[in-house]
C-alpha positions in Angstrom: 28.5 106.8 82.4 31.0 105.0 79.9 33.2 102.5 81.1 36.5 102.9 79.5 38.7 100.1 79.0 42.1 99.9 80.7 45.0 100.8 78.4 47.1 97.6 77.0 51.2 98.4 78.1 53.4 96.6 75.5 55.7 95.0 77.6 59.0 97.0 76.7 62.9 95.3 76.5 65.0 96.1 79.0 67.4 98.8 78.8 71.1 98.2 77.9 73.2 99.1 80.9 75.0 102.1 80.5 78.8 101.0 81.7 80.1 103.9 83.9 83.2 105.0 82.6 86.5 103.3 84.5 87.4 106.6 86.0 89.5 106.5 89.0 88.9 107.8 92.6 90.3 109.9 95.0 90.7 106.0 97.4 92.0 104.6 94.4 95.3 107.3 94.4 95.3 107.2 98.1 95.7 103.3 98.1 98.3 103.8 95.1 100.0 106.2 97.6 100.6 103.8 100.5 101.7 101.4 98.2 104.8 103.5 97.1 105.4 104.3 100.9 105.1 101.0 102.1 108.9 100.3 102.7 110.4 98.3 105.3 113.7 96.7 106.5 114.1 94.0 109.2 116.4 95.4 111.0 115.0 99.3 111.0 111.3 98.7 110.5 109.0 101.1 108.5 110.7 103.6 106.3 107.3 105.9 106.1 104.8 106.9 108.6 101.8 108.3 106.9 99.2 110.5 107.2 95.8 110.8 104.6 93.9 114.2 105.1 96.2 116.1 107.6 94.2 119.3 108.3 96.6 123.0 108.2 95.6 123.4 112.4 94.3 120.9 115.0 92.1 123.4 116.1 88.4 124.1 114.7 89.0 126.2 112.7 91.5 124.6 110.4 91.0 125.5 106.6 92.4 123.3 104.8 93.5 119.7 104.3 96.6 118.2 102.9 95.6 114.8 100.9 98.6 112.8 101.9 101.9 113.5 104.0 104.8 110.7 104.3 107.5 111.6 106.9 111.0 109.5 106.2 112.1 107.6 109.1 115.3 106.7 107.8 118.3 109.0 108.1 119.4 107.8 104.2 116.2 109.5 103.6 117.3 112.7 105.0 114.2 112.4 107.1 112.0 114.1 104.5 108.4 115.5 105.0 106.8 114.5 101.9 103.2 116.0 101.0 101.2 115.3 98.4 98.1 117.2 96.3 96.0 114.2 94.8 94.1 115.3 91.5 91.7 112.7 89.4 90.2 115.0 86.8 91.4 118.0 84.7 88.8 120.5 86.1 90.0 119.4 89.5 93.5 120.1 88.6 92.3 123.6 87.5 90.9 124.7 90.4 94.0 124.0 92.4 96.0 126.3 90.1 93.4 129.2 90.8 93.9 129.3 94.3 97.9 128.5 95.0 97.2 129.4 99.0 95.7 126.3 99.4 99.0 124.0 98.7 101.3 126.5 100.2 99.2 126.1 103.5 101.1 122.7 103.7 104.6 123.1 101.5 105.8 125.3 103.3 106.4 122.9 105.7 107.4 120.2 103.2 110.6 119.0 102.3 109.6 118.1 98.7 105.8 118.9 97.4 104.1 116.3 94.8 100.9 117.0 92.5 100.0 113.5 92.4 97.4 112.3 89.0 95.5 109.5 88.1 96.5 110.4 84.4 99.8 112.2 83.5 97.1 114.1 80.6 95.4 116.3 83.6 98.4 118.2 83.7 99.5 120.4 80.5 103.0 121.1 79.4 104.0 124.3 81.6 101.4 124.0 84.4 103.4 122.4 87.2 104.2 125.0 89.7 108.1 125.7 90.5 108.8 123.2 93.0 106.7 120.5 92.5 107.4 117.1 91.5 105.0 115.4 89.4 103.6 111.2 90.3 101.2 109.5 87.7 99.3 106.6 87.7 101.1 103.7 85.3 100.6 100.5 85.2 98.8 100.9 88.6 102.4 101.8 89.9 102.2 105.6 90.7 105.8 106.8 88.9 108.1 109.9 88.9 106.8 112.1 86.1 109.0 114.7 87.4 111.0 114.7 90.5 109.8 117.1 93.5 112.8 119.3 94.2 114.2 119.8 97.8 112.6 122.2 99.7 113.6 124.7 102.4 111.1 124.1 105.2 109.6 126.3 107.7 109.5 124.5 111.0 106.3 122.8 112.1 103.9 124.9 114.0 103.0 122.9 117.1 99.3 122.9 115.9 100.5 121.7 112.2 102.5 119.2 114.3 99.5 118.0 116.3 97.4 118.0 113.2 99.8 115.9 111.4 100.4 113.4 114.6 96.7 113.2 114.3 96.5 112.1 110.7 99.4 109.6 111.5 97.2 108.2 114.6 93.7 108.3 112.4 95.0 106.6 109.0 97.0 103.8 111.0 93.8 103.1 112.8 91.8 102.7 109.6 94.3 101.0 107.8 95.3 98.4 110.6 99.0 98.6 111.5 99.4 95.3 112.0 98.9 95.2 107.7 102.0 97.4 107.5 104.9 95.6 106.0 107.4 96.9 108.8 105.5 95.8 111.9 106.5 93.1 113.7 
């Protein structure tokens, strides 16, 4: 019986680190979101009450989810249901444009709709659905690419209104409402 030597390792260098690419998140437009929303006044208080990932149904059985709803508070507002469809990549953006159920689950109840983009270059010339404004990330400030148009709701469905109540309750909680600019 031989006895073979153990094998010499070389010590090798270290690999360079691979930098992930800066890409933005889902959070990331989210936070951008409340930022625009974040109005107040002192003598009326919060202009927006918000809602992140309002289901279609407060019941089990609820399909889909709406990324972000802001209801108006203020009657120079024209108390305006705003929803928004949050999008952080191209393919993303695709998908959404196969299946136009899934917004119209929520715009329908919307008094304007926004496709809302962490880069203006997601969506192509010609791809923005009829009656839906366009927000995109600049300068960390989400701007009006294209204004939403006013819509002709439906009325709320009690369990769309629960739902949304919900999402109101659920994102305050998170958030803290004590960090909202309008609370006293």
């Amino acid at each position: 019986m031989s006895i073979q030597p153990f094998p010499v390792f070389e010590p090798q260098p270290e690999p360079e680190p691979v930098e992930a690419p800066n890409r933005l998140t889902e959070r990331d437009m989210l936070d951008a979101l409340h930022a625009r929303y974040a109005k107040a006044s002192q003598g009326i208080g919060i202009r927006y009450a918000v809602a992140e990932h309002v289901r279609s149904s407060a019941s089990f059985d609820a399909k889909r989810v709406c990324d972000f709803m802001a209801q108006d508070l203020w009657t120079t507002g024209d108390l305006a249901l705003h929803g928004h469809e949050v999008k952080v990549s191209r393919s993303d953006w695709l998908r959404e444009l196969a299946d136009p159920s899934k917004a119209e689950a929520f715009r329908r109840y919307c008094d304007r709709w926004w496709l809302v983009v962490s880069d203006r270059a997601i969506v192509k010339p010609g791809e923005l659905p009829t009656g839906w404004g366009l927000l995109a990330l600049s300068g960390g400030t989400l701007r009006a690419v294209k204004g939403a148009p006013r819509l002709t709701p439906e009325p709320l469905s009690v369990t769309f209104r629960a739902a949304l109540m919900r999402g109101v309750a659920k994102t305050y909680a998170r958030r803290g409402f004590r960090d909202h600019p309008g609370h006293s």
